[in-house]
Structures are given as C-alpha cells and as structure tokens.
N, C-alpha and C positions, 0 to 999 in steps of 0.2 A: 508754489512755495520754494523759497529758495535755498540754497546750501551754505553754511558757514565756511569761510577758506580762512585756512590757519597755514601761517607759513613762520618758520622757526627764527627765534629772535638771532638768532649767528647767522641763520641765510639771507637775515635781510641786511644787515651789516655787511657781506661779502657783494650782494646785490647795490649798497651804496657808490663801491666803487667800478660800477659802469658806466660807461658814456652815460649822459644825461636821456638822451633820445630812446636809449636801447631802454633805460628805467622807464621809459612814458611808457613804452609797447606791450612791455614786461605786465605794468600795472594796469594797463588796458586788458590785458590777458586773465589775468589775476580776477578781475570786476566783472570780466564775460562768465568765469568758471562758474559764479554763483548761480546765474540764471541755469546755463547750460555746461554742467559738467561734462560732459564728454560730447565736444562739436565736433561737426565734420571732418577737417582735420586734425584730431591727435588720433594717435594710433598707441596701442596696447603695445603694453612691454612682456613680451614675449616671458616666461619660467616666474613672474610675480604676481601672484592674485591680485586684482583688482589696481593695479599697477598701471598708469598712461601719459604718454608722452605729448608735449604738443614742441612744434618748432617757433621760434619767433624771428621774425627778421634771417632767417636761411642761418643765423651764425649761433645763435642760443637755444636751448632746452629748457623746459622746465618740466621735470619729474614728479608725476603726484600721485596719490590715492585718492581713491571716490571711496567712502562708505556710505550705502543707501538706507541701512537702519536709521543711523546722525543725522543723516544730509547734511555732509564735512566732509573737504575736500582738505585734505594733508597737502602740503607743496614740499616735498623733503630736497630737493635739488634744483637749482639753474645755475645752467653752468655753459660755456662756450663748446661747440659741438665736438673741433676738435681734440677738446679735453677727455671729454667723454670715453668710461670704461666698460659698462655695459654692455651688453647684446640683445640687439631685437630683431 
C-alpha cells in the first residue's frame, strides 16, 4: 500500500523555478517516496521526529516527514544545499 505525498502549494511554485532537468529528478524522487518512504539513501534529520532528508542530483535537498498512522509523506522543503540552515 502506498503513501500519499503532499507537498505545499508555495513549495511547488518556488520549485517551478529550477532548471528544468533538476524539476524531472526532484519529481522522480517525489513518485519513488510513495512506494518507499524512507530508501536507502535519505538520512534522518538529526533533533526532529520523524523528520528525513534525501539528496538529489549532489546540489538539492528535499526535507520531509513520514507519518506511518496516514501513510503521508509531508515534503515541507527543497531547496539548494548550499542554502540550507539546519543541522544533521
């Protein structure tokens, strides 16, 4: 069974204006999360429950929650890495 992914209607509008290619990878990532929330590669975000990271392309982030009661993955960030203010 898979997970519903919700990502905020202002983060996909900030998401619009990426390269085109970085949008394909992004939304390849996005379509994976449903199957497998948490793949091999993301790694938890260190001080936020239920809080995980994955990398796209070495230059992007995207910041989400897993709740396994919903099976609903929240996307609240992507954003270019070295933007990035957090600590993991």
């Amino acid at each position: 069974m898979s997970y519903a992914v919700w990502v905020d209607p202002h983060l996909e509008r900030k998401v619009a204006r990426f390269p085109r290619d970085v949008i394909q990878f992004i939304d390849e990532v996005l379509r994976d999360l449903r199957d497998t929330p948490r793949p091999p590669h993301c790694r938890r975000i260190h001080g936020i429950p239920d809080a995980w990271r994955i990398v796209v392309r070495k230059d992007y982030r995207i910041l989400y929650f897993v709740d396994d009661k919903t099976r609903r993955v929240a996307v609240y960030e992507i954003t270019r890495r070295e933007k990035d203010t957090y600590r993991s």
